[in-house]
TIDRENKOL-815317 format. One record per residue: x, y, z of N, C-alpha, C in turn. Coordinates in steps of 0.2 Angstrom, whole numbers, plus 5000, padded with zeros to 4 digits. Example, Ala and Ser with C-alpha at 12.3 -4.5 7.8 and 13.67 -1.06 7.14 Angstrom:
BEGIN
506649725039506249785039506649845039/506449895035506849955036506450005039/
# end
This chain:
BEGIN
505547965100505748025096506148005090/506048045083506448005078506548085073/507048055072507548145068507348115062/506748155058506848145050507248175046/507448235047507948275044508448315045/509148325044509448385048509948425042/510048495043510248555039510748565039/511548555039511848605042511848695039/512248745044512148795042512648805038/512748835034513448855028513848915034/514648895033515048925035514848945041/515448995042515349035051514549075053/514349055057513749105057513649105064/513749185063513849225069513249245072/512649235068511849255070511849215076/512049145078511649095080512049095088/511549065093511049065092510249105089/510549175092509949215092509549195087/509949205082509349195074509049135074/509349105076508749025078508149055080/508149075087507649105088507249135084/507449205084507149255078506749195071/507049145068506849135065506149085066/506349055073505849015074505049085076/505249115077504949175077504249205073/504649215066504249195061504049135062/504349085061503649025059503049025064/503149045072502449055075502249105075/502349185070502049245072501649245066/502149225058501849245052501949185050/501549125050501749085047501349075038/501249125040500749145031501149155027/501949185027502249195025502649155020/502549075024502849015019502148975017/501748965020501048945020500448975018/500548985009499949035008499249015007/499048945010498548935014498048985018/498648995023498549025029498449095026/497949125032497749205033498249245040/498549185043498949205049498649165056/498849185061498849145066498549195071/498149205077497949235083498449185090/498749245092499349205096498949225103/499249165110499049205116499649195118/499649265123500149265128500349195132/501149195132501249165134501149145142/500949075145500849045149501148995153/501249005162501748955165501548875162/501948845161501848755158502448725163/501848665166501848625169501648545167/501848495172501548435168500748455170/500348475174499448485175499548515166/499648555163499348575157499548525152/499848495154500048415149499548375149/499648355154499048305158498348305156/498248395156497448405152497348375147/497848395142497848385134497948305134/498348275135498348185135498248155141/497948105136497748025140498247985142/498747995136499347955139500147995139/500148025144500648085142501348055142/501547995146502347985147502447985137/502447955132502747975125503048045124/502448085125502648155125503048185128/502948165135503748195140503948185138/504348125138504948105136505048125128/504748155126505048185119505348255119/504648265125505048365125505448365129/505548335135505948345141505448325147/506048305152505648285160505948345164/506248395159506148455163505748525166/505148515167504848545163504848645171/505048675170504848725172504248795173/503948815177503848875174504048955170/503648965166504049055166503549065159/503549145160503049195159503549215153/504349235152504449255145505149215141/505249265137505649235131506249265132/506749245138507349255139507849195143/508449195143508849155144508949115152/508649175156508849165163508049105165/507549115161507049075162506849015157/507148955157507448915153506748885148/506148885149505848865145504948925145/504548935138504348985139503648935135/502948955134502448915131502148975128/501648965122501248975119500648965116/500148975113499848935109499548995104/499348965098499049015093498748975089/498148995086497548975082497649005076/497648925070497748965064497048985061/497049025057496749065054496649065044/496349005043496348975035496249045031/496549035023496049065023495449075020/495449005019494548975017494448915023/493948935026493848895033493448835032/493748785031493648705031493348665037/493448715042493448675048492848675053/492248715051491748735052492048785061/491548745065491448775074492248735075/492548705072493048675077494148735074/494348735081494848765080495448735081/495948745075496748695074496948755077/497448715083497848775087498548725088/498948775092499648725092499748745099/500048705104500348715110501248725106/501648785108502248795108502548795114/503148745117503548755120504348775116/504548835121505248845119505748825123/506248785122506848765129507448805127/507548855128507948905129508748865130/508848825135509348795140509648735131/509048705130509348655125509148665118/508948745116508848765109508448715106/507848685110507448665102506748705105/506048695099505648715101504948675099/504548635103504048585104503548595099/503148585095502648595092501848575094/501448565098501148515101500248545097/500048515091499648535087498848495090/498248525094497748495097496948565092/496548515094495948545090495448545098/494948605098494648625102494048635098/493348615101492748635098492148705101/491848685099491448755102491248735109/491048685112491048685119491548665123/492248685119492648685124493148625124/492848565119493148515121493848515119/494548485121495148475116495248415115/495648415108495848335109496448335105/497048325107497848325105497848275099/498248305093498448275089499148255088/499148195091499748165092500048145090/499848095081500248085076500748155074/500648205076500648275072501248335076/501348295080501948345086502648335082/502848395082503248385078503848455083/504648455081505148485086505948505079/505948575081506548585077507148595085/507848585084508248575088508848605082/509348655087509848675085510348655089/510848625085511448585086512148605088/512548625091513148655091513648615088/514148585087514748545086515448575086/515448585095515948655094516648605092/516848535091517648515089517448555083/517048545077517148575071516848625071/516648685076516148755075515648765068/515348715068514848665064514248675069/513648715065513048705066512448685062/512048655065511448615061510548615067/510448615062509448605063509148545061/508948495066508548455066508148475066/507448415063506748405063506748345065/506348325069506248285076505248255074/505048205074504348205074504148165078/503748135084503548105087503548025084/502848025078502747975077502547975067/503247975063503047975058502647955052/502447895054501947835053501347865054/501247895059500647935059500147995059/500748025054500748095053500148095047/499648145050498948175045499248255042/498848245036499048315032498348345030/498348395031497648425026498048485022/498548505023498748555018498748625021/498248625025498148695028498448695037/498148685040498548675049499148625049/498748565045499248525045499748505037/500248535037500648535032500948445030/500848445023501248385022502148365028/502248305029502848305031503448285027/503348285023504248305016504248405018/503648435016503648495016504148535022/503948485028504148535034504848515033/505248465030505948455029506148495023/505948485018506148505010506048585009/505348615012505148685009505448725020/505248725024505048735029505848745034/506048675033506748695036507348725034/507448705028507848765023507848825025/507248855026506748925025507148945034/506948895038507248925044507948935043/508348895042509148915040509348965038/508748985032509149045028508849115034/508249115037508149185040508649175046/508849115052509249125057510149135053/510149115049510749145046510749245043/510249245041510049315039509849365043/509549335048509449375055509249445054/508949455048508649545047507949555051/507949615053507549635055507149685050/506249705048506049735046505749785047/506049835044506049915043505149935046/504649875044503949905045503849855051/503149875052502749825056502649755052/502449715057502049645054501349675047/501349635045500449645041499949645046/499449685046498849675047499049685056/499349725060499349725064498949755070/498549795065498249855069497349825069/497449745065496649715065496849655068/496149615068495849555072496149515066/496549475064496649445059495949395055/495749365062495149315057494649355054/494649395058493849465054494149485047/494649465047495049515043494749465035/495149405037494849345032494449325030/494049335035493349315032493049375031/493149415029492949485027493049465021/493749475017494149455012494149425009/493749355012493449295004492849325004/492349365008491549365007491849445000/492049475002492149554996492449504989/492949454990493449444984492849394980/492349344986491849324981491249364978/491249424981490549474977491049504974/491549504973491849564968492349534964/492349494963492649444957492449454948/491849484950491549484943492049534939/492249584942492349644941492949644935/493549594936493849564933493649554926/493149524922492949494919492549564913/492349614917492249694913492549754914/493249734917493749794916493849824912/493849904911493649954904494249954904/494949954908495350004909496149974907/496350004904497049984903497449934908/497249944912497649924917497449834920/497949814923497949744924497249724929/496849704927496149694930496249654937/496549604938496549574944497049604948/497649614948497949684952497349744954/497249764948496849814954496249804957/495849754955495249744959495449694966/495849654965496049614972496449654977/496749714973497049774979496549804982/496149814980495449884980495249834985/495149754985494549724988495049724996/495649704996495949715001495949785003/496049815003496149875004495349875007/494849905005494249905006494249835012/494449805011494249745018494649775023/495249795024495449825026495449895032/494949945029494549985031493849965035/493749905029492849875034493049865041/493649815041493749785049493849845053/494249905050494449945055493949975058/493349985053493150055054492549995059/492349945059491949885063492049905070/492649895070493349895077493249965079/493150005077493050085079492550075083/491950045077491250075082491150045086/491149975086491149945092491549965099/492349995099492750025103492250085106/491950135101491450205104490650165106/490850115103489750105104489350155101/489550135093489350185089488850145082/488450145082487950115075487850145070/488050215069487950245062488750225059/488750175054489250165049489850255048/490350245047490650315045490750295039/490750405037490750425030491450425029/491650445023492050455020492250485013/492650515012493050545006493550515003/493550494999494050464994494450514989/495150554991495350614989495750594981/495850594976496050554971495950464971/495250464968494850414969495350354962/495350364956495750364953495050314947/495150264948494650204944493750184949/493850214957493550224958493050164962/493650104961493250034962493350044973/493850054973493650074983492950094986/493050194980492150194982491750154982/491650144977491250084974490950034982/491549994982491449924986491249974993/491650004998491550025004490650075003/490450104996489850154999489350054996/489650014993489149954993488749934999/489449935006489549895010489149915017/488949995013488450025018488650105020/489450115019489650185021489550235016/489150305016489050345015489650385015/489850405006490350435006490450434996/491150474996491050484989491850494987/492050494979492750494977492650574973/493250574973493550654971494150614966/494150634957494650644955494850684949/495150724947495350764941495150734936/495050654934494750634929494650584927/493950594925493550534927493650464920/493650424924493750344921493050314917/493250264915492750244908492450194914/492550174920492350124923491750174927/491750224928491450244933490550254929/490550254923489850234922489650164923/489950114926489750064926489550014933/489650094937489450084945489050074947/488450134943487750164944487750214950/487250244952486950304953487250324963/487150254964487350224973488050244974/488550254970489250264967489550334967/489450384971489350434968490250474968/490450474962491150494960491050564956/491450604959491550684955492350694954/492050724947492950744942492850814944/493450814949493750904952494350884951/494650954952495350964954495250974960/495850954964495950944973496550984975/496351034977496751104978496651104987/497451104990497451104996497151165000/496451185001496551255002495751235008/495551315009494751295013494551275006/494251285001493751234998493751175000/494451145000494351075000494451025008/494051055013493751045020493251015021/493350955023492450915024492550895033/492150945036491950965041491450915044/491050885040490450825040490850765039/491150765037491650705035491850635042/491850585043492450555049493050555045/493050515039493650485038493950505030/494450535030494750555025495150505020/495250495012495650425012496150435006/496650435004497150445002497450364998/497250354995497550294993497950304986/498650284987499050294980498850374977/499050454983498650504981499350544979/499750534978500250554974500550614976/500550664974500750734977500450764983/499850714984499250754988499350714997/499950684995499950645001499950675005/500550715008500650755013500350805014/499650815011499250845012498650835016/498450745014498050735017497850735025/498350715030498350735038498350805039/498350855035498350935037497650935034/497350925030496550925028496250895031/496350835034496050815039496050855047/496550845048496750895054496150955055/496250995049495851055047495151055045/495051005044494251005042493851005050/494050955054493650935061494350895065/494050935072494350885077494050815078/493650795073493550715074493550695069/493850725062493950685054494850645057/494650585055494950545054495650525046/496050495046496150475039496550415038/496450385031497150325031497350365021/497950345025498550345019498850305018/498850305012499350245009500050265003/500550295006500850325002501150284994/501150314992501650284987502450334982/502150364976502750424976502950464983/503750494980503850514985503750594984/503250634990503250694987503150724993/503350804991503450824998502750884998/502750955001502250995000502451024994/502751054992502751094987503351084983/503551014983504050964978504350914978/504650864973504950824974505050804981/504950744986505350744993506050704993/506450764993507050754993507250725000/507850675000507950625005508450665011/508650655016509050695021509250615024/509050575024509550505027509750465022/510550425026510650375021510650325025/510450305029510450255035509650215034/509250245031508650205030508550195021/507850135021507850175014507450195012/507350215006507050305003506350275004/506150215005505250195006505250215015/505550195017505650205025505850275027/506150315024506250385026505650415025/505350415018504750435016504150415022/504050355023503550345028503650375034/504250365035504250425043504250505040/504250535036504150585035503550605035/502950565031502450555034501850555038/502150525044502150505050502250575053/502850605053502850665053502450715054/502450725046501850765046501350755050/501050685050500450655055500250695061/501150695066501150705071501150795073/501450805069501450895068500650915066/500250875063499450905064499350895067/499350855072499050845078498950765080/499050705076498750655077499250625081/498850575085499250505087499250435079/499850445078499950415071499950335073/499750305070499850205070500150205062/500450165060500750125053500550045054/500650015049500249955047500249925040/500649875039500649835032500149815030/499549825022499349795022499549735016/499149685016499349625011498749645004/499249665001499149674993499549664987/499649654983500049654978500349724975/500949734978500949814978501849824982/502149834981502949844985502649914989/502149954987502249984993501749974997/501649955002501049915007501149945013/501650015015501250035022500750085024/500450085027499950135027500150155034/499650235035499650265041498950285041/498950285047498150295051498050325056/497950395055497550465062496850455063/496750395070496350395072496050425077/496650465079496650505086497050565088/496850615091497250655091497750675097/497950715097498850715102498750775106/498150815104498050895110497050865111/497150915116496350935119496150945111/495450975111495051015107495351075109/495051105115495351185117495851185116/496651155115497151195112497151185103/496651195100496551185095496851245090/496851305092497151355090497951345090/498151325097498951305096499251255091/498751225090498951155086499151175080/498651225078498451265070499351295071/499251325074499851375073500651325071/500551275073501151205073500951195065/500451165064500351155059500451185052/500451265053500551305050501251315049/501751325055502251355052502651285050/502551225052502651175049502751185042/502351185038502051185032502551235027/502551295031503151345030503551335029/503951285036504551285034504751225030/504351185027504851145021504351195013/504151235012504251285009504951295003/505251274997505651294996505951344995/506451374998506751444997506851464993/507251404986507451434978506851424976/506051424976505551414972505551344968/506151314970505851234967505351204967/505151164961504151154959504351074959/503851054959504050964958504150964952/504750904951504950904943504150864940/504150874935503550824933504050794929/504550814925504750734922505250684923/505450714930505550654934505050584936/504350614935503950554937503450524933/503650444934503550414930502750394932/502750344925502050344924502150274924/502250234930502350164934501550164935/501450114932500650104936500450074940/501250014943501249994951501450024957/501850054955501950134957501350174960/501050204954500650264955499950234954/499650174953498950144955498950164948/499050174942498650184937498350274938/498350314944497850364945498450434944/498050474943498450554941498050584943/497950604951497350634954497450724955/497950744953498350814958498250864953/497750874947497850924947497650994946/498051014951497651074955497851134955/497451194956497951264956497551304962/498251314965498051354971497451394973/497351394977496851484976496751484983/497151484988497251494994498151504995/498151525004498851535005499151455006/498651405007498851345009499551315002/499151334996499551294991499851344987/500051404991500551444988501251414986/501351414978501951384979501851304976/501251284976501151214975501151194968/501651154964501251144958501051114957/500451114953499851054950500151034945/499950964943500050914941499250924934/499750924928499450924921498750854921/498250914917497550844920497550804912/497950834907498250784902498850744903/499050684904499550644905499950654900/500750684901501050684897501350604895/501550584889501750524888502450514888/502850464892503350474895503650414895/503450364890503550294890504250274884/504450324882504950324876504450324868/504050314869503650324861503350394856/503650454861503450484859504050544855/504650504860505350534855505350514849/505750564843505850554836506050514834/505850454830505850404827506850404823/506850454822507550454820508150454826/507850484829508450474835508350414842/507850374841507850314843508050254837/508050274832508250234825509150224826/509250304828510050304828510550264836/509950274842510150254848510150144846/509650144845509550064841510450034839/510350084834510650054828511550064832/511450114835512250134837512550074844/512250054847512050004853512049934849/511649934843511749844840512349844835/512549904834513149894831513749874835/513749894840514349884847514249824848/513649784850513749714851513849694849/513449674840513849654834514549644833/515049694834515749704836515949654839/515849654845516149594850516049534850/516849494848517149434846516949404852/516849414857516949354862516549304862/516849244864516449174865515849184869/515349194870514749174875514349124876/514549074872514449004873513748994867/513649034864512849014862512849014852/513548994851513548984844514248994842/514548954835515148984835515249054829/515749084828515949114823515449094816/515749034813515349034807514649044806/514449054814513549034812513149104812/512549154810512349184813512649254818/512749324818513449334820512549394827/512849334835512449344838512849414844/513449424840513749484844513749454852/513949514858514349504862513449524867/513749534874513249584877513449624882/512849674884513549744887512949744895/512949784900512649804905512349874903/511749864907511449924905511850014907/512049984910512550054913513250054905/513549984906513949994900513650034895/513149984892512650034886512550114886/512550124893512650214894512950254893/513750194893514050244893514350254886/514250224881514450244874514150274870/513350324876512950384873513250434874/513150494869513250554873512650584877/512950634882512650664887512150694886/511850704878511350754876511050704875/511050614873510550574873510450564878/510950564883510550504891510150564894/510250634895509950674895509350674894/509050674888508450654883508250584885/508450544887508450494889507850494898/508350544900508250534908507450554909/507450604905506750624906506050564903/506350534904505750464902505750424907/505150404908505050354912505350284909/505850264916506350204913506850214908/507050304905507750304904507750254897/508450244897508750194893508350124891/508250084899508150014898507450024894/506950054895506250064891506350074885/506850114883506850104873507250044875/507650024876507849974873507149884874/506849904879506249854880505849874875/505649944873505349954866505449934860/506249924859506249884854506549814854/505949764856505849704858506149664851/505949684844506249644840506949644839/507249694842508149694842508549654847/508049694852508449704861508249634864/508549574868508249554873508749564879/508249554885508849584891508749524898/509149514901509149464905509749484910/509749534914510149584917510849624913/510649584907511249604903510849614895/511149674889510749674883511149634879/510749594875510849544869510549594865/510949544857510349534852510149504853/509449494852508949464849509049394843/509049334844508949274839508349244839/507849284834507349244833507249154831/507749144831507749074831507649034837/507849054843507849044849507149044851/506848964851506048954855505949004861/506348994864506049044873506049084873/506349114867506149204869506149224862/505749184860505449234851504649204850/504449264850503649254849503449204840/504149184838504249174831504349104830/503949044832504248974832504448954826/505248944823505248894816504848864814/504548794817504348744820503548754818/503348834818502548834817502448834811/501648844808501848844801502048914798/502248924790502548984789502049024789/502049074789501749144790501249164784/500549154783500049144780500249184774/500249164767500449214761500049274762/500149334758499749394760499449414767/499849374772499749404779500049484779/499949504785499949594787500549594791/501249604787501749644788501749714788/501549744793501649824793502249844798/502749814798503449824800503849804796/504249854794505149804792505349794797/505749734793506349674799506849714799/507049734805507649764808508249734806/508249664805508749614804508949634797/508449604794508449614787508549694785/508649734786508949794784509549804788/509749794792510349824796510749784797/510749704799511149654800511749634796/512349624796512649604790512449544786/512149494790512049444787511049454786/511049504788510349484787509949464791/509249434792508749414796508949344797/509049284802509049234802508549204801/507949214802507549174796507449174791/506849154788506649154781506249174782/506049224777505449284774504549224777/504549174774503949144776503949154785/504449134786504249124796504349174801/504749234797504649284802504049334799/503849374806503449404806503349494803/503849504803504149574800504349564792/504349614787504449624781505049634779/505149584774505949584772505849604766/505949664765506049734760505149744759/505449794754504849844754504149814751/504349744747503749724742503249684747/503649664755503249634758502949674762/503049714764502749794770501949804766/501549804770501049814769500449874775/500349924773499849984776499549944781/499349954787498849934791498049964787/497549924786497049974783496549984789/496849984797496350024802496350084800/496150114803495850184804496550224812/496750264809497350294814496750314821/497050304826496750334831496750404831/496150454833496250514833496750534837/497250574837497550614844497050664845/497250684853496950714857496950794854/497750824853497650874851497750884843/497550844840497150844832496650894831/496650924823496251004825495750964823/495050994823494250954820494350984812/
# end
């Protein structure tokens, strides 16, 4: 046995042991999490271990023992009174190099002397195994109670003979430099998370090999996105996502012994790339949105997407339907488990919430014990449970801060008590009803496209008792990014903000007095408060407030938790290099320098190298063609 490395932990840490644990946890549950290689691990129940399961696995066991211990007892779990515990879990690549042969790891945990065994062997299709010996590797937690000093070794059998492939087998600096650290800081941190694991509710490898075969037929996609929006985000989300649902819905039918694929509805379909993929993949179904995307002529006719308004009411019931699907559906969320509920006792649905909305407003919070992503979801849940479902929750892996979904697979009454259920459901519905008639604010919500998927599906007007009281959501997007306020009173917020910096004398290390006068810098809260209340006002009503004008005006402002001025002279953050050549004579200045009009000293550059017009005689018209506006008379 030979210690390649050891950690101590900083200060008193009162986690430990426990967190040790916990954190060796992670590494055998998600080891995906440091290793983005891996697609995850499929773990077995833990097994009594004796020297016969040793003996299996090597030919020549005494090195072994004697590295893990000659103590070896049995036991079935993970507690103190039963001093060692085993495991084993198969990784799961996420590009499979390995052909029929499986990289698995034998886990011993020794409870009594805190370390935990690694014992890394490959199995073939007929069963064969064969231990990879160079490759055992051991972390061990240390006490040092004279100085109440704790530390984490890594322990390796046989250094010298350590293989890497990068994927099961990680380099060995890694597991010292990247891996050990990583454990000290979670057993020091000891947090527990608010959601489930990722992918908990699937088979993980199905899951993966699902997920490169969609990402390599839908990779094109990338490459002719119509859409504003960031093309790889939202197609590798869609493909996950739709992978997501293949596995499930795979696992369903096999579960019922069922061979007709399920249908489905996409209720604020948005870009429309989900439908797309799942009606590819052989499910018969269709999207529903308010309004239709430049992408959706490019699906073809198999595709089939319709521009409606989606009004919670009977029209909008698919009785023929399984599966209902809500993805990123914005006000329509807490709708969707009641629509499903109500169309058939066997429509299913998955949501994936994102805004927080309630039935007939804003979803104002009532706890402060959670956070507002996690209140949100259990109110959801909620709902779920109040229509009738046995509700499941589920992370899935997307590119996205919100990543929990829920899924009513199943219901929580007979059929025959179905009238009772209705009745629950109903006066549910009623009672978060507001009593002042409050409506969702619409300008409280922003036009986040990571947030809101890029989609605006909601806008709908009642015509039942269901959405009495509901307000729809305008099927023209108001513009809500700060660009649309008067050019005078952003001219004056600008100028009153860089005047305040410019003011302040203090040292901030980045030039003296004599040079350039690069002002002081304030916090964005500071910067708030030397507005008045009718512009932060005006302000709040925008998506992103204050810090968005000030990001909009990128030639003044730079921000780094804190606002600067702006020095173009600064390579790293001036799109404007000295250093390049000067700015082509009669190039296309259709901006004045803000500098050069407003600054005391003026623009720090020279008229050749900056890119803005310094005075009037450099300003030159754009000679494009103004884009029409929408509501321009003809």
């Amino acid at each position: 046995m030979a210690k390649l490395f050891d950690i101590k932990f900083p200060g008193e840490c009162k986690t430990l042991p426990e967190g040790f644990w916990s954190a060796v946890d992670v590494w055998v549950k998600k080891p995906h999490v440091v290793n983005k290689r891996l697609c995850g691990v499929k773990e077995t129940e833990s097994k009594a271990v004796g020297r016969e399961a040793l003996l299996f696995l090597l030919e020549d066991p005494q090195p072994v023992l004697s590295f893990i211990s000659s103590r070896l007892s049995p036991a079935q779990t993970h507690d103190k009174e039963k001093p060692w515990s085993s495991s084993v879990r198969t990784f799961i690549p996420k590009v499979n190099r390995y052909g029929t042969h499986l990289h698995k790891e034998l886990i011993l945990k020794d409870f009594d002397r805190q370390q935990v065994t690694f014992l890394p062997f490959e199995e073939d299709s007929e069963g064969k195994v064969s231990l990879k010996r160079g490759n055992i590797y051991q972390f061990q937690l240390l006490h040092q109670e004279d100085c109440e000093e704790w530390a984490l070794e890594l322990h390796v059998l046989a250094s010298d003979a350590w293989f890497s492939d990068g994927v099961a087998y990680p380099n060995l600096p890694w597991l010292s430099t990247d891996l050990l650290p990583k454990l000290v800081r979670w057993a020091t941190e000891c947090k527990s998370s608010e959601f489930r694991s990722t992918l908990s509710l699937l088979p993980v490898e199905k899951y993966s090999v699902m997920y490169q075969q969609l990402k390599e037929k839908y990779k094109a996609m990338v490459k002719v996105w119509p859409e504003v929006t960031d093309p790889e985000k939202f197609v590798y989300e869609d493909v996950a996502i739709a992978t997501y649902l293949l596995v499930l819905w795979a696992e369903e039918r096999a579960e019922k012994g069922l061979s007709a694929r399920q249908s489905f509805v996409d209720l604020g379909c948005g870009n429309g790339l989900l439908v797309h993929i799942l009606a590819n993949e052989g499910h018969p179904g269709k999207g529903i949105d308010v309004r239709k995307r430049k992408i959706w002529d490019m699906y073809g006719p198999q595709t089939v997407l319709e521009e409606k308004a989606i009004t919670p009411s009977e029209s909008f019931l698919f009785p023929a339907t399984d599966w209902l699907i809500g993805n990123h559906s914005d006000e329509l969320t807490p709708w969707i488990p009641v629509i499903a509920a109500r169309s058939s006792y066997s429509c299913r649905y998955f949501v994936l919430p994102c805004c927080f909305f309630d039935f007939y407003a804003k979803y104002q919070r009532r706890q402060c014990k959670k956070s507002q992503y996690k209140e949100y979801i259990d109110f959801i849940a909620e709902v779920s449970q109040v229509s009738g479902f046995s509700t499941e929750e589920d992370c899935l892996r997307i590119p996205s801060t919100k990543r929990v979904c829920l899924v009513g697979q199943s219901r929580n009454y007979q059929l025959s008590d179905e009238a009772e259920a209705e009745r629950r459901r109903a006066h549910y519905i009623q009672s978060r009803q507001p009593s002042s008639g409050a409506t969702v604010q619409r300008s409280d919500i922003g036009n986040d496209v990571d947030c809101c998927h890029g989609k605006r599906d909601t806008d709908r007007s009642p015509d039942s008792s269901w959405g009495e009281g509901f307000q729809p959501r305008d099927r023209v997007e108001t513009v809500r990014n700060c660009a649309a306020l008067p050019r005078d009173f952003v001219h004056g917020v600008v100028l009153q903000v860089a005047n305040v910096l410019l003011g302040m004398t203090e040292d901030d290390g980045r030039g003296s007095s004599s040079d350039w006068n690069r002002g002081g810098s304030l916090s964005v809260s500071e910067v708030a408060g030397l507005l008045e209340q009718e512009t932060l006002q005006l302000l709040k009503n925008e998506c992103g407030g204050l810090e968005t004008l000030l990001k909009n005006n990128h030639q003044v402002f730079r921000e780094g938790g804190r606002v600067y001025i702006r020095d173009w002279r600064e390579r790293k953050s001036s799109r404007v290099d000295t250093k390049r050549k000067p700015v082509a004579l009669g190039a296309l200045k259709t901006r004045p320098c803000w500098f050069y009009d407003h600054h005391p000293q003026r623009c720090p550059l020279q008229a050749q190298h900056c890119a803005f017009a310094h005075g009037p005689d450099e300003l030159r018209p754009s000679t494009r063609p103004l884009k029409k506006m929408k509501n321009d008379a003809l």
